[in-house]
C-alpha positions as YAML, in Angstrom:
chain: A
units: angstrom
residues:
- id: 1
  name: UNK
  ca: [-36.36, 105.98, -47.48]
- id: 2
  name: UNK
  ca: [-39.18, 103.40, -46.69]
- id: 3
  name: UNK
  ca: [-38.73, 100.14, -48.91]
- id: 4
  name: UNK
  ca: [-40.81, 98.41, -51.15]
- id: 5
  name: UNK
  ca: [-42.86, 95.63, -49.48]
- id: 6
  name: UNK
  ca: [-41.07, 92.85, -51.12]
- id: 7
  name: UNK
  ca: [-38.05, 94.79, -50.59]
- id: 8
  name: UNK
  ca: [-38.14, 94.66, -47.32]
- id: 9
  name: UNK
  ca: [-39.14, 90.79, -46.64]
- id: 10
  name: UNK
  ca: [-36.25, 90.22, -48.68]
- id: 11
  name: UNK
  ca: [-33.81, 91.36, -46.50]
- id: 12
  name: UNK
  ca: [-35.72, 89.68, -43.36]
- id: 13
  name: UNK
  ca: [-34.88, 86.61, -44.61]
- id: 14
  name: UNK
  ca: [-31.06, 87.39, -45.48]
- id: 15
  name: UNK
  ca: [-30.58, 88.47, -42.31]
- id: 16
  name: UNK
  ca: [-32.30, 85.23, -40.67]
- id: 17
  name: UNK
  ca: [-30.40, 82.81, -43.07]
- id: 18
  name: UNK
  ca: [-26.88, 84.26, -42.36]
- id: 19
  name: UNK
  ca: [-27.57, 84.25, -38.27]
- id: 20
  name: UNK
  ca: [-28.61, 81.04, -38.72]
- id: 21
  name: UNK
  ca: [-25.28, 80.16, -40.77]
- id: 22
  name: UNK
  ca: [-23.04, 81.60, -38.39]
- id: 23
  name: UNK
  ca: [-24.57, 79.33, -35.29]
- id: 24
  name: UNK
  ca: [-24.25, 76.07, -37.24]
- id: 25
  name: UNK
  ca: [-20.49, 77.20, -38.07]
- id: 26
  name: UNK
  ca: [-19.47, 77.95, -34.07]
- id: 27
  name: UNK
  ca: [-20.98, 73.98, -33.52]
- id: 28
  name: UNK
  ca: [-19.35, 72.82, -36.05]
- id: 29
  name: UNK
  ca: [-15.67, 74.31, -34.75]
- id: 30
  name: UNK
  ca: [-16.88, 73.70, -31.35]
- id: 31
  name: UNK
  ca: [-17.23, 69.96, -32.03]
- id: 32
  name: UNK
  ca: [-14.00, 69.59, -34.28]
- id: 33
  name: UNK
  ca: [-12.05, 70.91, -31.60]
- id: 34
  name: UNK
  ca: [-13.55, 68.41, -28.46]
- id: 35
  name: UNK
  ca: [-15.13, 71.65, -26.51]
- id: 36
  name: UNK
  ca: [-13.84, 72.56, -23.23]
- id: 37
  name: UNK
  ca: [-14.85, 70.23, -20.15]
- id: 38
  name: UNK
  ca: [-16.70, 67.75, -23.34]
- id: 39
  name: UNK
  ca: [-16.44, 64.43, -21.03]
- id: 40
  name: UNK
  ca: [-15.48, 61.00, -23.22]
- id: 41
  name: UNK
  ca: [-17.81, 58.49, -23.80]
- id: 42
  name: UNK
  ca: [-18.03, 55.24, -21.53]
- id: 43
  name: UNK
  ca: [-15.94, 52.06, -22.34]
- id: 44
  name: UNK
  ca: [-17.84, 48.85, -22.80]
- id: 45
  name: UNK
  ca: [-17.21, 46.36, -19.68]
- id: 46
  name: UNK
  ca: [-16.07, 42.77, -21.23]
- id: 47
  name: UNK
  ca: [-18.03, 39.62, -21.42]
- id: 48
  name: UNK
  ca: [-17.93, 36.21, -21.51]
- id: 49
  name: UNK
  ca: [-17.44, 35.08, -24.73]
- id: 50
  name: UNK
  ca: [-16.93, 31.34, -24.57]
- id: 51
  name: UNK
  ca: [-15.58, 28.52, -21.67]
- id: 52
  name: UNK
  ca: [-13.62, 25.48, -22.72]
- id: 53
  name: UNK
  ca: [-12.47, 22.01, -21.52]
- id: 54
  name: UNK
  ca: [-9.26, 20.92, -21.94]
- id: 55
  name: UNK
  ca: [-10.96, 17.13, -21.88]
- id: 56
  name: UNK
  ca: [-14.67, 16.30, -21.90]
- id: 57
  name: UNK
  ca: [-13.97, 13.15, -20.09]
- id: 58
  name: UNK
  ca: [-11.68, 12.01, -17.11]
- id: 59
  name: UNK
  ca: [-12.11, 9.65, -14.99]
- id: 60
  name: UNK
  ca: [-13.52, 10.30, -11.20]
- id: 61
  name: UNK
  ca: [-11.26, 11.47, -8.90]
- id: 62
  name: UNK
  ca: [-8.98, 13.02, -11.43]
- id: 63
  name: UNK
  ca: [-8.92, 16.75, -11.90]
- id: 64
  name: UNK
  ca: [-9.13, 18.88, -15.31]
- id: 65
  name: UNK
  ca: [-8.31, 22.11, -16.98]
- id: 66
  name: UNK
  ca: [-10.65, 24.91, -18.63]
- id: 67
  name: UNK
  ca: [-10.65, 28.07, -19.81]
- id: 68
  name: UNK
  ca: [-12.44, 30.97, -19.64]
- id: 69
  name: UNK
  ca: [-12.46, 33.66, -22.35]
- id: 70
  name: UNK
  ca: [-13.66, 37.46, -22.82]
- id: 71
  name: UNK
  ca: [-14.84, 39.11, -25.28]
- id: 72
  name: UNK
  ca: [-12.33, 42.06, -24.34]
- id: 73
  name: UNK
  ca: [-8.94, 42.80, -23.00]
- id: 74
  name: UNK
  ca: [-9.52, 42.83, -18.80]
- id: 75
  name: UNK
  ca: [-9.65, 46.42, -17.50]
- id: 76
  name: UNK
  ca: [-6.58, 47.83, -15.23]
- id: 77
  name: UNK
  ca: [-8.10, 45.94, -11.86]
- id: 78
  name: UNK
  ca: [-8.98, 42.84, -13.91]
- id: 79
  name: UNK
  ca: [-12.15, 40.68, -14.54]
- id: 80
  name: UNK
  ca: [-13.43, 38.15, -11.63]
- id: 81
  name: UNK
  ca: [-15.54, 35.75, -13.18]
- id: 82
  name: UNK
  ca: [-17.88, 33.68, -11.26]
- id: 83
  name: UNK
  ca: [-17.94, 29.39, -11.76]
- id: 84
  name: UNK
  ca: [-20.55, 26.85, -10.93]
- id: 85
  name: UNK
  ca: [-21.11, 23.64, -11.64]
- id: 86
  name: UNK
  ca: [-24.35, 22.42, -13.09]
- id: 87
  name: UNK
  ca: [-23.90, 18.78, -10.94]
- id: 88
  name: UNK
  ca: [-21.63, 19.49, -7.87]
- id: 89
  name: UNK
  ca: [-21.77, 15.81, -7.21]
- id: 90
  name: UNK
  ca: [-20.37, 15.00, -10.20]
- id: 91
  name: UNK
  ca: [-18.18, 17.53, -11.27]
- id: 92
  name: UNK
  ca: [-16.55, 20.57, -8.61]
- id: 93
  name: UNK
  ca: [-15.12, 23.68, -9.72]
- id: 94
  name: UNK
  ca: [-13.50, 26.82, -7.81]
- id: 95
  name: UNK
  ca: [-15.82, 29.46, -7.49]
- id: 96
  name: UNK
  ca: [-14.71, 31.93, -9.41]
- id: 97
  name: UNK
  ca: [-11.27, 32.75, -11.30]
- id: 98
  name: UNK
  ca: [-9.06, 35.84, -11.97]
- id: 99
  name: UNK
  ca: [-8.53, 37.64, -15.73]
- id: 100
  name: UNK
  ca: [-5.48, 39.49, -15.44]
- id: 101
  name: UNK
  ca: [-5.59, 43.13, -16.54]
- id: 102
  name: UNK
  ca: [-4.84, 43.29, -20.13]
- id: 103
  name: UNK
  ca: [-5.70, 39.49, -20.77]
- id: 104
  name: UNK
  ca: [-8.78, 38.03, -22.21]
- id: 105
  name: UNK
  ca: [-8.70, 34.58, -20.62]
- id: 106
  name: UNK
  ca: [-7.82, 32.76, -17.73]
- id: 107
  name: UNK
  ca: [-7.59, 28.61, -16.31]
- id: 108
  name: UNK
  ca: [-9.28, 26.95, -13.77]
- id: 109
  name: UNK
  ca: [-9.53, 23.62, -12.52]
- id: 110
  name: UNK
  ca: [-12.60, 21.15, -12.10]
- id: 111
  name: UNK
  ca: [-12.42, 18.01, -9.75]
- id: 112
  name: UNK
  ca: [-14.27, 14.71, -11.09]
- id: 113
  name: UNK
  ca: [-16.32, 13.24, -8.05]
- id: 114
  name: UNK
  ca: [-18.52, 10.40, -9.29]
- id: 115
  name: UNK
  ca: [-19.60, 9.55, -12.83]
- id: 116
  name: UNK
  ca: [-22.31, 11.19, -14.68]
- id: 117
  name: UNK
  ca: [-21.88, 14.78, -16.65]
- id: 118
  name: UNK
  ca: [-22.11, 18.35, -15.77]
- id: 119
  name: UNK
  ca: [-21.65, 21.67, -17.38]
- id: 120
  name: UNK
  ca: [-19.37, 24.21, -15.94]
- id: 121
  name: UNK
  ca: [-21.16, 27.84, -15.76]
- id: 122
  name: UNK
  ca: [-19.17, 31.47, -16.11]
- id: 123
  name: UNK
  ca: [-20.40, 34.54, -15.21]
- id: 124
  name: UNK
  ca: [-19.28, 38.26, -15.54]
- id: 125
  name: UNK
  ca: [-21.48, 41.30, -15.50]
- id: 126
  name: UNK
  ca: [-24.72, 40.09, -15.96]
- id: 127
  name: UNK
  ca: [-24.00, 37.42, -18.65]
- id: 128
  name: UNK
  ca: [-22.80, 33.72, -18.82]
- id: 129
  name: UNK
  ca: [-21.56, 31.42, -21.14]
- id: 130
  name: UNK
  ca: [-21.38, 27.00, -20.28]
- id: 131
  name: UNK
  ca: [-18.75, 24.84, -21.64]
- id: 132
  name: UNK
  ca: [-19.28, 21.25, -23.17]
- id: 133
  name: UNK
  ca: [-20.81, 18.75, -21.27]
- id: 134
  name: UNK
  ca: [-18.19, 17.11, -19.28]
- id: 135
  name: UNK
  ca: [-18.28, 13.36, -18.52]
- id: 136
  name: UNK
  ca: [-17.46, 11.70, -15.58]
- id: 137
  name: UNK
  ca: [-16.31, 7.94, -15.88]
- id: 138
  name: UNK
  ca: [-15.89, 5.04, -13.37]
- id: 139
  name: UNK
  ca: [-12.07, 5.08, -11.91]
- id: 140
  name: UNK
  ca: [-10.38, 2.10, -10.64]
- id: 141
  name: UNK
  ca: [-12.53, 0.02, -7.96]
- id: 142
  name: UNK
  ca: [-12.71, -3.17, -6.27]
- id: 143
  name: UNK
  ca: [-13.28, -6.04, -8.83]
- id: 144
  name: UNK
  ca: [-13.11, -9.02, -6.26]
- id: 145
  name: UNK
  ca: [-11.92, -10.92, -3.36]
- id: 146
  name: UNK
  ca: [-10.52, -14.69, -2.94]
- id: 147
  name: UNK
  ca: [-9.73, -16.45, 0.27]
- id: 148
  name: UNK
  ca: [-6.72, -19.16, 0.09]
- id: 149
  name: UNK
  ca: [-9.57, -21.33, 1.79]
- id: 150
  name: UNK
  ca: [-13.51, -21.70, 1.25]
- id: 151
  name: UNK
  ca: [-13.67, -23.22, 4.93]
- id: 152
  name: UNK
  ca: [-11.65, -23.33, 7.96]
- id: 153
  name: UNK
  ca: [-11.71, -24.59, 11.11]
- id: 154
  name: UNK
  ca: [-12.18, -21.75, 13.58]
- id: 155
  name: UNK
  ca: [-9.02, -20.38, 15.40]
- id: 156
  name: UNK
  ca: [-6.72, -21.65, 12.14]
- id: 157
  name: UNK
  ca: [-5.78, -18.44, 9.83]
- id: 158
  name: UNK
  ca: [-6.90, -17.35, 6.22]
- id: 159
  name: UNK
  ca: [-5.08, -15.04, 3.17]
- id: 160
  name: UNK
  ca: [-7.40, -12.75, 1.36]
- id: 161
  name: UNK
  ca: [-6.53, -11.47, -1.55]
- id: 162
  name: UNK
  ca: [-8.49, -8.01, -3.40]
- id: 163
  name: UNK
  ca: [-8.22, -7.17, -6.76]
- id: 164
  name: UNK
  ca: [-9.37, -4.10, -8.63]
- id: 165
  name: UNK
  ca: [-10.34, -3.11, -11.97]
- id: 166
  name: UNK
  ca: [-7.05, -1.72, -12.84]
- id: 167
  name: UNK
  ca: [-3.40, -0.83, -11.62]
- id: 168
  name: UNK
  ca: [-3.94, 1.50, -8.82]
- id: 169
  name: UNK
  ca: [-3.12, 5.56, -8.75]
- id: 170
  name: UNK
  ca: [0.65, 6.46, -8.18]
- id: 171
  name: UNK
  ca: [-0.57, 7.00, -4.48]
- id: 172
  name: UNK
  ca: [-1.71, 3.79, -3.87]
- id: 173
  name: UNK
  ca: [-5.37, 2.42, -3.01]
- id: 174
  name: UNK
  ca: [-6.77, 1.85, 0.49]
- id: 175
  name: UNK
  ca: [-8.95, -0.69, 0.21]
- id: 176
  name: UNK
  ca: [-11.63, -0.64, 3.54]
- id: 177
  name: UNK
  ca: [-12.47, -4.02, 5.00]
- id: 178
  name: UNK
  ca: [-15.31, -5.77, 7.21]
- id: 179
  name: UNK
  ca: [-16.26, -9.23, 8.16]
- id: 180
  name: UNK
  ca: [-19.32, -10.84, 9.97]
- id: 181
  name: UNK
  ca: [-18.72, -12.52, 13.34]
- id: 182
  name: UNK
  ca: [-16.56, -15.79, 13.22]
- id: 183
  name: UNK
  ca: [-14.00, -13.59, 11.07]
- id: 184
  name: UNK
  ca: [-11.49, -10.78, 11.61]
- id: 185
  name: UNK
  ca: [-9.83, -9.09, 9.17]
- id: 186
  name: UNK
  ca: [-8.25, -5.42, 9.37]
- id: 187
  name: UNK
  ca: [-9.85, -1.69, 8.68]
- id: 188
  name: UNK
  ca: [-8.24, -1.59, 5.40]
- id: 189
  name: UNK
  ca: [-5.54, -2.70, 3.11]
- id: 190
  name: UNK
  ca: [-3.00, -1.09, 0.85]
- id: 191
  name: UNK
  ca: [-2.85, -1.66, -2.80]
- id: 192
  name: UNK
  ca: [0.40, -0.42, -3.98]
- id: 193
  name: UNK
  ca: [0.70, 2.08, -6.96]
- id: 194
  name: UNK
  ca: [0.71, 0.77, -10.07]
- id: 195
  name: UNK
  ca: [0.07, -2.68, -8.93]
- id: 196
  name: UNK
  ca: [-4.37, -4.14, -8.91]
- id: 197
  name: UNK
  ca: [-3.90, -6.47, -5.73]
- id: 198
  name: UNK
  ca: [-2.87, -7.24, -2.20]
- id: 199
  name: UNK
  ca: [-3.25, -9.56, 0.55]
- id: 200
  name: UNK
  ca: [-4.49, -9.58, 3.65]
- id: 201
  name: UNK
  ca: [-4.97, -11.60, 6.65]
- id: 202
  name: UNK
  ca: [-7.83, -13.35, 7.86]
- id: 203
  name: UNK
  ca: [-8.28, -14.65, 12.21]
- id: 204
  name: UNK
  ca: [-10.81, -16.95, 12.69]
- id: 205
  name: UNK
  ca: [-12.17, -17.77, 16.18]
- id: 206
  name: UNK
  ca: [-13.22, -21.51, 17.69]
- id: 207
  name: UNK
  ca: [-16.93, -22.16, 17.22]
- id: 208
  name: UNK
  ca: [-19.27, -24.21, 18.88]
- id: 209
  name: UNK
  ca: [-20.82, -25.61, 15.27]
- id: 210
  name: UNK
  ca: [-20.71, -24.24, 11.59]
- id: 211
  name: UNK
  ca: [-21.09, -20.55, 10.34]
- id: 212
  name: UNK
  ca: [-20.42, -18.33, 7.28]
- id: 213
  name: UNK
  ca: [-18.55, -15.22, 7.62]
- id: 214
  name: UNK
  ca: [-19.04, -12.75, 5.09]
- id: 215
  name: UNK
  ca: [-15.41, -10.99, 3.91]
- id: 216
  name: UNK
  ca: [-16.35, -7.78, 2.34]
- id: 217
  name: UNK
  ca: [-14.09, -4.58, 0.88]
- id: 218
  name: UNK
  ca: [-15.22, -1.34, -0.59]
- id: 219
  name: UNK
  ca: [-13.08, 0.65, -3.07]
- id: 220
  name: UNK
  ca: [-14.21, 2.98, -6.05]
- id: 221
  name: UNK
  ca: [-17.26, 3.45, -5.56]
- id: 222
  name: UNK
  ca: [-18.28, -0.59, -5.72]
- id: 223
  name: UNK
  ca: [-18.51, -3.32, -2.63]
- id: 224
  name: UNK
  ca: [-17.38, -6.70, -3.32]
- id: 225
  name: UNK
  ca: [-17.82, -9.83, -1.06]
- id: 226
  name: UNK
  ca: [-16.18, -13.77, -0.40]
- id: 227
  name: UNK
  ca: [-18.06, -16.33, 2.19]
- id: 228
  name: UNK
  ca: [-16.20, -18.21, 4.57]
- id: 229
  name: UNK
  ca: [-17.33, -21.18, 6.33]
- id: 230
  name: UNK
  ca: [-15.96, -21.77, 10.10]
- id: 231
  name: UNK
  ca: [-16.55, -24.76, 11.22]
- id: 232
  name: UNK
  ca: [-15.90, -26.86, 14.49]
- id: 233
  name: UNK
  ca: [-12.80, -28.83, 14.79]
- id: 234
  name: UNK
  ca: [-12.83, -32.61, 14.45]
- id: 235
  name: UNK
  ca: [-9.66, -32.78, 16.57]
- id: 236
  name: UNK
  ca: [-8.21, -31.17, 19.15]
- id: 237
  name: UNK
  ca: [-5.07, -28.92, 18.34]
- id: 238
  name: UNK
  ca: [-2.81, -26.94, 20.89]
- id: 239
  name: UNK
  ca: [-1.43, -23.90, 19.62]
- id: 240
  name: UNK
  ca: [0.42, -21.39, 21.92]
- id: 241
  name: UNK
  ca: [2.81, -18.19, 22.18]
- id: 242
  name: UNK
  ca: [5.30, -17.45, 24.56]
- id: 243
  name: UNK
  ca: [5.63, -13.43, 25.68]
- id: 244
  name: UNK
  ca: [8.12, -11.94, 27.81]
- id: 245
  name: UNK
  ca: [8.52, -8.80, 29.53]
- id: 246
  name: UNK
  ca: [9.66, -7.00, 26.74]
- id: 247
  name: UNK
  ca: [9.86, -9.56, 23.21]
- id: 248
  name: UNK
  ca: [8.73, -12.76, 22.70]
- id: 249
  name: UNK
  ca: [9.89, -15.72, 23.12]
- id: 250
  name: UNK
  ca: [11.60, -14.89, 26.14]
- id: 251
  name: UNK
  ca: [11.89, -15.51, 30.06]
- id: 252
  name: UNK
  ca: [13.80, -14.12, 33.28]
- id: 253
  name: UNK
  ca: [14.13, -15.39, 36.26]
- id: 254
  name: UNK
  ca: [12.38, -13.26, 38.69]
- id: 255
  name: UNK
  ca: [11.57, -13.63, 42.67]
- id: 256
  name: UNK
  ca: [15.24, -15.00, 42.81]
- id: 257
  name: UNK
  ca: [14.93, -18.18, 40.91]
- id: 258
  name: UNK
  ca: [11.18, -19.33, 41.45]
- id: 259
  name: UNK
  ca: [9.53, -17.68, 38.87]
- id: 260
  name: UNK
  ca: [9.46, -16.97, 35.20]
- id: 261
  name: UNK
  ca: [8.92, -14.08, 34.37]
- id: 262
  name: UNK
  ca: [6.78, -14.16, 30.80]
- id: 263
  name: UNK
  ca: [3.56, -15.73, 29.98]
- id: 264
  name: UNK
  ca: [2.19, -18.67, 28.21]
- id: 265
  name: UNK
  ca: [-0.85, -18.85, 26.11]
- id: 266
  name: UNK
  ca: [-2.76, -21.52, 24.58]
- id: 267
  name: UNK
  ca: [-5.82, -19.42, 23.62]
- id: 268
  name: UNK
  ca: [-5.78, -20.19, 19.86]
- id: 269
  name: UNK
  ca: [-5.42, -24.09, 20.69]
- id: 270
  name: UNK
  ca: [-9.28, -25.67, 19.17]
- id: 271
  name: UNK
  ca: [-10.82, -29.23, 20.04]
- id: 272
  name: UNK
  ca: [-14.22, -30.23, 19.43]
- id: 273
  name: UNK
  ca: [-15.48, -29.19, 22.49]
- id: 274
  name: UNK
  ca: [-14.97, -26.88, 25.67]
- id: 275
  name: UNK
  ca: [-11.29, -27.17, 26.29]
- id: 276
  name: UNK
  ca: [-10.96, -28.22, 30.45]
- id: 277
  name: UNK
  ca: [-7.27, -28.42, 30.73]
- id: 278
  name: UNK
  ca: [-3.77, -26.88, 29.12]
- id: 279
  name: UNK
  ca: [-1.25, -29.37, 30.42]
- id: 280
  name: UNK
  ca: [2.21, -27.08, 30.34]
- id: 281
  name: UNK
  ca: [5.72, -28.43, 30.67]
- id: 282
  name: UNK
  ca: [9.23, -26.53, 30.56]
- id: 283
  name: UNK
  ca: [12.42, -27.61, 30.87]
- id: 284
  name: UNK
  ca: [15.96, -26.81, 30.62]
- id: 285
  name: UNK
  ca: [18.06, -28.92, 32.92]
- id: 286
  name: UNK
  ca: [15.50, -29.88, 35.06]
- id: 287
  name: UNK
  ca: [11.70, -30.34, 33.74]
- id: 288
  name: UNK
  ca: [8.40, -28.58, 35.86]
- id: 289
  name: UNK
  ca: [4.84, -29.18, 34.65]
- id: 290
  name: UNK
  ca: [1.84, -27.03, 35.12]
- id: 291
  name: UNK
  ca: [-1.73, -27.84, 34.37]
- id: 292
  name: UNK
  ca: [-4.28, -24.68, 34.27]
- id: 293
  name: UNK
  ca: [-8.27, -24.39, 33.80]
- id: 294
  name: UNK
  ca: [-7.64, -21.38, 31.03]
- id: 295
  name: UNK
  ca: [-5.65, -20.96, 28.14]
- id: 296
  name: UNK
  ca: [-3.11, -18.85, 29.55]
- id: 297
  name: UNK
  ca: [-0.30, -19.51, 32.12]
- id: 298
  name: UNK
  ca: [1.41, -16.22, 33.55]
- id: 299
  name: UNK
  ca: [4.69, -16.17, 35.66]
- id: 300
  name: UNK
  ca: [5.16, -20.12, 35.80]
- id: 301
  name: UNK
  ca: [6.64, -21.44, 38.98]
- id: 302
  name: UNK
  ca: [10.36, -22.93, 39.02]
- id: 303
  name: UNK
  ca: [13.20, -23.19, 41.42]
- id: 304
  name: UNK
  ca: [17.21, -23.35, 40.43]
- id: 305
  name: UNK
  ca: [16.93, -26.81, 39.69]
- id: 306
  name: UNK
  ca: [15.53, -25.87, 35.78]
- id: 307
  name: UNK
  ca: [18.94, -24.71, 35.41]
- id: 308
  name: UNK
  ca: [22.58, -26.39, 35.11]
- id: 309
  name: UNK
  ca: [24.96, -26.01, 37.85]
- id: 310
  name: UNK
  ca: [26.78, -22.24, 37.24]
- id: 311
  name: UNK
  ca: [28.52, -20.52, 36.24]
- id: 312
  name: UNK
  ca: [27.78, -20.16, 32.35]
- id: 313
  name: UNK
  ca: [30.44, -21.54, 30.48]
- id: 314
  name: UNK
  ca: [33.20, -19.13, 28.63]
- id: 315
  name: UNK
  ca: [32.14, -17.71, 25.87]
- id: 316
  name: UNK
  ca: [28.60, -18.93, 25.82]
- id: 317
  name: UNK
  ca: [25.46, -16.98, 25.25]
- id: 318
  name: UNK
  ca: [23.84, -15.02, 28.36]
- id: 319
  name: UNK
  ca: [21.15, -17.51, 28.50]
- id: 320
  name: UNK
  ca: [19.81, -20.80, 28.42]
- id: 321
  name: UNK
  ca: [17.52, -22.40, 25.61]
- id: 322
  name: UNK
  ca: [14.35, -23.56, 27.26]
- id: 323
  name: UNK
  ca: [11.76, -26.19, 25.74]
- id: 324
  name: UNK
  ca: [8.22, -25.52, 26.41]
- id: 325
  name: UNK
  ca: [5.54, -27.84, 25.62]
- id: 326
  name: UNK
  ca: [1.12, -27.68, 25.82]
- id: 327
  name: UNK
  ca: [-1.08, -30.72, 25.60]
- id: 328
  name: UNK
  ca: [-5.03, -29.80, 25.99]
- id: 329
  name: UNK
  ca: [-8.32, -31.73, 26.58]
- id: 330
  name: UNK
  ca: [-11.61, -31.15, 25.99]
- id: 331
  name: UNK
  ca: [-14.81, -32.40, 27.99]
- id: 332
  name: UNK
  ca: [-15.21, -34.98, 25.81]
- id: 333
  name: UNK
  ca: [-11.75, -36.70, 26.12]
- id: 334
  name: UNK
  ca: [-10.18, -35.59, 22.97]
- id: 335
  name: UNK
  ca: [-6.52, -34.71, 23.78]
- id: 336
  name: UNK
  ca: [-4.30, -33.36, 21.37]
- id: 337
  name: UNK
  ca: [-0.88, -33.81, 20.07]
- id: 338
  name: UNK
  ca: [1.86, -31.92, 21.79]
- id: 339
  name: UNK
  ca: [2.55, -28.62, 20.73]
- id: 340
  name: UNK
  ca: [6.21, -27.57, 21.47]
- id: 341
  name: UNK
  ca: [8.61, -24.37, 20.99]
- id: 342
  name: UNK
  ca: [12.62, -25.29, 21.09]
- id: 343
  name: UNK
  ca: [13.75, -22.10, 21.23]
- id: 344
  name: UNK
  ca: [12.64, -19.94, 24.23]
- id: 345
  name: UNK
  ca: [15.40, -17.61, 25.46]
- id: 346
  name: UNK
  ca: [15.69, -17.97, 29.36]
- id: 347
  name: UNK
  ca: [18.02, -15.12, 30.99]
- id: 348
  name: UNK
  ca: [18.73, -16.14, 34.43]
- id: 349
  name: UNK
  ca: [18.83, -12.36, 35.01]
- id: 350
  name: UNK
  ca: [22.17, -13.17, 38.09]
- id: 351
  name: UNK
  ca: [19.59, -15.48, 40.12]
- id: 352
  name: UNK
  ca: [20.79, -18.97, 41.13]
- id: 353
  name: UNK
  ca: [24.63, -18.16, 41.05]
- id: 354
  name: UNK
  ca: [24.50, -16.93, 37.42]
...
């Protein structure tokens, strides 16, 4: 039986309407129940949410503490986050630090160099996040040095003395050291934890007039300086050291009995001009003398007469105490007082019928 038009259209659109019903129900169910082989959606990576300074000042040479956070928990391999330091010269940092997996921060150190301020950078995936500013301050550092004397007469010893700003690091502070000619002082010296000076020693050498050494030592960052005038003697002075063959102040008898076997030398003796002649003397028993051109006097000549008759009497020391004496001049008749050393050891070493 043929339908009436509008019938007919009717039932079209029922038709239409309930296939279109059943569709949007198997989504619907297909959706509630995940769907078969449906892959999960992506996790977010983590960020960098912030970076932090346990201290926005120390002092150079000091080291601090920061820390880096995320803005999630670090996957299963963990987070490596890249560090840099807006003013390397200032300020050093590692290059990049660790997030465990499961953590959302981590520590890392920065060194202080010199003063001025930097910024430490971190970076992960893409974005970065600065801390503070950091400030960098002056450390300890040489303040000054003294001499024990303005002016000396060249060849005659000085005592320097440098202080710093503060008490030194628990490691100490090596102070570096330089001089100008007529001066000689050594590389560095040692300024004991805790304590802000030390001494050190100061050689002169003989001059033909006047000059000024400068005394200068470097620590911290600054460069202090003392002037010291060497001048020419006004008098002459003998000065000498006896060396053996191995300490000082010691002598053997060598070549069986006419020789000693050390040296003598008068090199730090000053007058105020050239030095011509170091008059020597030495005597135990017996006295020899010995005049030279130069200051030094090596393997003087003797014979058994020096000594007393042996053998050594019981109980005494295996040697003999020997005097030894210098007198220079210079070339313009200045002659100094007598310099003289009591106690030189003399081991007659089996010569002479010891």
């Amino acid at each position: 039986m043929r339908l009436p038009k509008h019938v007919h259209s009717l039932s079209v659109r029922l038709v239409a309407t309930m296939r279109l019903v059943a569709t949007m129900i198997s989504v619907v169910a297909l959706w509630a129940c995940g769907g078969s082989g449906s892959p999960s959606g992506p996790t977010a990576s983590p960020g960098v949410s912030g970076v932090a300074l346990n201290a926005t000042s120390i002092s150079a040479g000091a080291r601090g503490e920061g820390t880096v956070s995320l803005t999630a928990a670090a996957p299963s391999a963990g987070a490596t986050i890249s560090l840099s330091s807006s003013n390397p010269s200032v300020a050093t940092v590692q290059t990049s630090v660790t997030v465990a997996a499961g953590s959302s921060s981590a520590t890392f150190m920065v060194t202080a160099m010199t003063p001025g301020t930097a910024m430490i950078t971190a970076s992960l995936n893409g974005g970065s996040r600065q801390s503070p500013m950091l400030t960098v301050t002056s450390s300890v550092a040489i303040s000054s040095i003294a001499l024990s004397a303005s002016s000396v007469v060249g060849g005659n010893p000085v005592t320097g003395t440098v202080a710093l700003t503060g008490a030194a690091p628990a490691g100490g502070a090596v102070v570096s050291l330089s001089s100008t000619d007529g001066a000689t002082v050594p590389a560095t010296v040692a300024v004991p934890g805790g304590a802000a000076s030390a001494t050190f020693s100061i050689t002169t050498r003989a001059v033909g007039g006047s000059m000024v050494s400068t005394i200068s030592g470097t620590y911290g960052g600054a460069t202090v300086s003392a002037q010291l005038s060497v001048t020419r003697p006004t008098v002459a002075t003998a000065r000498f050291g006896v060396t053996g063959p191995t300490e000082t102040e010691t002598c053997t008898l060598a070549n069986s009995g006419t020789t000693l076997n050390c040296t003598f030398n008068g090199s730090t003796s000053t007058a105020p001009g050239t030095i011509v002649a170091w008059d020597w003397s030495y005597a135990v028993a017996g006295k020899f003398t010995q005049s030279t051109t130069g200051p030094v006097l090596s393997r003087p000549s003797v014979d058994c007469s020096l000594l007393p008759a042996p053998p050594l009497p019981a109980g005494a020391l295996p040697w003999f105490t020997m005097t030894v004496t210098l007198t220079i001049r210079d070339e313009m008749g200045n002659v100094s007082a007598e310099a003289v050393n009591k106690d030189v050891r003399l081991m007659p070493q089996g010569a002479c019928g010891f």
